[in-house]
C-alpha positions in Angstrom: -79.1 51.6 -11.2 -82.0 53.3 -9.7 -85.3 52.6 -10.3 -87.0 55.8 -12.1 -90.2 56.8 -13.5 -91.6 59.6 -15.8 -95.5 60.5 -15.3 -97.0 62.9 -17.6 -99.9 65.1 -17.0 -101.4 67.7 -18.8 -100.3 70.4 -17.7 -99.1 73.5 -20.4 -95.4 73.3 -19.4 -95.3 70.3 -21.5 -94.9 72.0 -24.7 -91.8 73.4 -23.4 -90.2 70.0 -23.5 -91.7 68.8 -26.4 -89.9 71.7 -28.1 -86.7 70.8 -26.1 -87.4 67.1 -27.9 -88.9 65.8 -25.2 -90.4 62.7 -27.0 -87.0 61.4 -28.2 -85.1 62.0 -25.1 -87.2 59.6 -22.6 -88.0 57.2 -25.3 -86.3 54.3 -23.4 -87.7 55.4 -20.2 -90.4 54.2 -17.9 -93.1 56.4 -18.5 -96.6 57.0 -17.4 -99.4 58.3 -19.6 -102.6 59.9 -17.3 -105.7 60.4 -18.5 -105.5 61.6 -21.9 -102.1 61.9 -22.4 -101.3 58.9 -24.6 -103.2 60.5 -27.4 -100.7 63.0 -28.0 -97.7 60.4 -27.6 -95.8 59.3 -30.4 -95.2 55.9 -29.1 -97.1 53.7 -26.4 -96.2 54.6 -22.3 -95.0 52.0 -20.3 -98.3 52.1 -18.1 -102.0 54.0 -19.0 -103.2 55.8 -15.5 -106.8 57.1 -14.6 -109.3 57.2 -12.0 -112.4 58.8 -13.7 -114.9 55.9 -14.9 -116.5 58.6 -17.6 -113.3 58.3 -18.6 -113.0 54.2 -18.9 -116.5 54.8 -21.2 -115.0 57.4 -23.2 -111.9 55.6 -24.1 -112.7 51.9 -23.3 -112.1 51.2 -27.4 -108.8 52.9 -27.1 -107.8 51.5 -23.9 -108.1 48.2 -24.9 -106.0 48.3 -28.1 -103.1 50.0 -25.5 -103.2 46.4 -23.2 -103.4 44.5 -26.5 -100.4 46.4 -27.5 -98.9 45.6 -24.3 -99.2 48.8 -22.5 -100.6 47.6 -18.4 -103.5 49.5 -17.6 -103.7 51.1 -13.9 -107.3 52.1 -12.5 -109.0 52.7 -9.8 -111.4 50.2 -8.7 -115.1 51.0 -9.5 -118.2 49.2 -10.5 -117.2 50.0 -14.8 -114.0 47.9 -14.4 -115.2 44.9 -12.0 -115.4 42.6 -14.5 -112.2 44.0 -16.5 -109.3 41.5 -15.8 -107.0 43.5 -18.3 -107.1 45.9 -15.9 -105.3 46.8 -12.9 -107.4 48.0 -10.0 -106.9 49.8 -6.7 -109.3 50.9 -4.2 -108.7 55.0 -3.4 -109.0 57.2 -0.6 -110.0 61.0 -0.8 -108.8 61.9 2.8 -105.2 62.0 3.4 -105.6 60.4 7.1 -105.8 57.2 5.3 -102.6 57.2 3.4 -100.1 55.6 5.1 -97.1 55.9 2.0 -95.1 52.6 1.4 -98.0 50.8 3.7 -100.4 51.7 0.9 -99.4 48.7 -1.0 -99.8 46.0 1.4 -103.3 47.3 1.8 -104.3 48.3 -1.7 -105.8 51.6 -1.0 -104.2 54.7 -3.5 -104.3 58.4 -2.5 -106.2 60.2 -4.6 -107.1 63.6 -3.3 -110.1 65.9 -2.4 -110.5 66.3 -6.1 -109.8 62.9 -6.9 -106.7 63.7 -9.3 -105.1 60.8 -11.3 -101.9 62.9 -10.6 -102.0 62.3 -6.8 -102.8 58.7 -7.8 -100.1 58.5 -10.0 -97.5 59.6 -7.0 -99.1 57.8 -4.2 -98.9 54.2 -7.0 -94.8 54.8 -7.8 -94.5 55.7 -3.6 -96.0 52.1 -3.0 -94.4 50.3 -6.0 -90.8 52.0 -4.3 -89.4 53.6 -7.4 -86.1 55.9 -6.3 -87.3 58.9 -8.0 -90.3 60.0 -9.1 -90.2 62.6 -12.4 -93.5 64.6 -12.5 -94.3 66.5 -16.3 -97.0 68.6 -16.5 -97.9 69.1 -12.6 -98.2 72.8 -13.2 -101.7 73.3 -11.0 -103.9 75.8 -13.6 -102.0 78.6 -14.6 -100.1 81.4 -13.7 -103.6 83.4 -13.4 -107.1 83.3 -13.8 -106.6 84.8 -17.2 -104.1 82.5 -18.2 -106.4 79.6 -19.9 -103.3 77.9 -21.1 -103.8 75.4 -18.2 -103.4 72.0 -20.8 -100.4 71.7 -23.6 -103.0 69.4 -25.4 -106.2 71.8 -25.1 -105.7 73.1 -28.9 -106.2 69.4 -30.3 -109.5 68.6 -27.6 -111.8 68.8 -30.6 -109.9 66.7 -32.9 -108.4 63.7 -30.6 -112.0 63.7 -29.0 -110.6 64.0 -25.4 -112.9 64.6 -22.7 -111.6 67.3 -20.4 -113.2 69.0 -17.4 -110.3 71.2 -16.5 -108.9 72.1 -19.7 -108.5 76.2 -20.0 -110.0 76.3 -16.9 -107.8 78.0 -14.5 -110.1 78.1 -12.2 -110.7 74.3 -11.2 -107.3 75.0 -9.3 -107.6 79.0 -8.3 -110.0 81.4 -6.9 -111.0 84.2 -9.0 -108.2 86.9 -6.9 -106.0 84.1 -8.1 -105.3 82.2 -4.9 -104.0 78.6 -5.4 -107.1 76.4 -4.2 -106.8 74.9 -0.8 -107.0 71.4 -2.0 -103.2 71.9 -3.6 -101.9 71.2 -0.1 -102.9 67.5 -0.5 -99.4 67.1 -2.1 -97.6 67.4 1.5 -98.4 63.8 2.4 -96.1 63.2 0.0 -93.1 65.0 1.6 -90.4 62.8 3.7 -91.1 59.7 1.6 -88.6 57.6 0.4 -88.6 58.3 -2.9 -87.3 61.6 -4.3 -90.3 63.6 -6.3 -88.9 66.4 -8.8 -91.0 68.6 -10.9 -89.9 69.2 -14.2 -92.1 72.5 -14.3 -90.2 75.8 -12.7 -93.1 77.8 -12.9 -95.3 75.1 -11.5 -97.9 76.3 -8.4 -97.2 73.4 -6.7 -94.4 74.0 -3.8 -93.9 70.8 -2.0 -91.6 69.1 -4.5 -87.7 69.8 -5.8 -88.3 72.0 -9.6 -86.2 71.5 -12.3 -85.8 72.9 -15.9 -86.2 70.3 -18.6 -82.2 70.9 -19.1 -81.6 69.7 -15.5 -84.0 66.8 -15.8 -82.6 65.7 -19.7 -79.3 65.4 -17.7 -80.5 63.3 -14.7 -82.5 60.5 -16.4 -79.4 60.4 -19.1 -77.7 59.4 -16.3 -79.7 56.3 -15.0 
């Protein structure tokens, strides 16, 4: 049996399989919560992501009833967390010279971007822990336009759950205003040719360097692992 994962973002493709009962069909599965994405969950994931230490101070109350629940924490290493044993912690790289794929776990340093994106984390982590495939939800990049602010399938509830967002119905953190796809989108190609296989469950997502499929395609591949 191959060794899978499932990392969810926030992007607003979500809701599509949340509709297609999403929550119940990857139940059993390894799954990966980023930023604020266990707050919507109806169960714990298998691992808590992030790289923003506002973030740790927002949620450090929350975070650690996760680990005392038994969900690992996964960080990256910053003055906040020196001190937090409970916690998981890699040192990061924003320039993509550095990453050196399955080689970034022998020397403990994570790809995270120009914009320093737990998603990118997230990918470069499962490339260096050697999982087979790699399922991303949620990498949908912004929208389909500027005046599209459905960027996050959470953004409704921000208010209520008390998240703390900086790109939430802000389409354009990842676009220019004539609606071109910000350069820093083509830090994804350092993942190409790597041993694991990446898909995107997100059709419509702006990123272009990874395999999409519809949540039907994707229900039917992890059913069979």
């Amino acid at each position: 049996m191959s060794k899978n994962v499932i990392i969810i973002g926030g992007g607003y493709s979500v809701r599509e399989g949340i509709e297609k009962n999403l929550w119940h069909k990857i139940q059993e599965k390894e799954i990966w919560s980023l930023n604020s994405v266990f707050k919507k969950m109806p169960y714990r994931p298998t691992k808590q992501l992030w790289v923003d230490a506002g973030f740790y101070k927002h949620e450090a109350d929350n975070l650690q009833k996760l680990f005392e629940k038994g969900v690992h924490l996964v960080a990256e290493n910053n003055r906040v967390l020196e001190n937090r044993k409970e916690i998981l912690k890699f040192n990061t790289t924003r320039d993509k010279t550095q990453y050196r794929g399955l080689e970034s776990a022998n020397s403990n340093l994570i790809f995270k971007g120009r914009m320093g994106l737990t998603g990118i984390f997230s990918i470069s982590l499962a490339i260096s822990l050697q999982y087979d495939e790699i399922f991303l939800l949620g990498f949908d990049w912004g929208s389909s336009s500027i005046e599209n602010k459905n960027t996050h399938w959470y953004q409704d509830e921000i208010e209520k759950l008390n998240i703390r967002s900086t790109g939430a119905g802000k389409p354009l953190i990842y676009m220019t205003r004539n609606d071109k796809i910000k350069d820093d989108i083509t830090d994804f190609e350092v993942f190409l040719n790597m041993p694991s296989k990446i898909w995107n469950v997100s059709p419509n997502s702006n990123i272009p360097y990874f395999d999409k499929i519809s949540y039907e395609e994707f229900f039917i591949k992890i059913k069979n692992n």
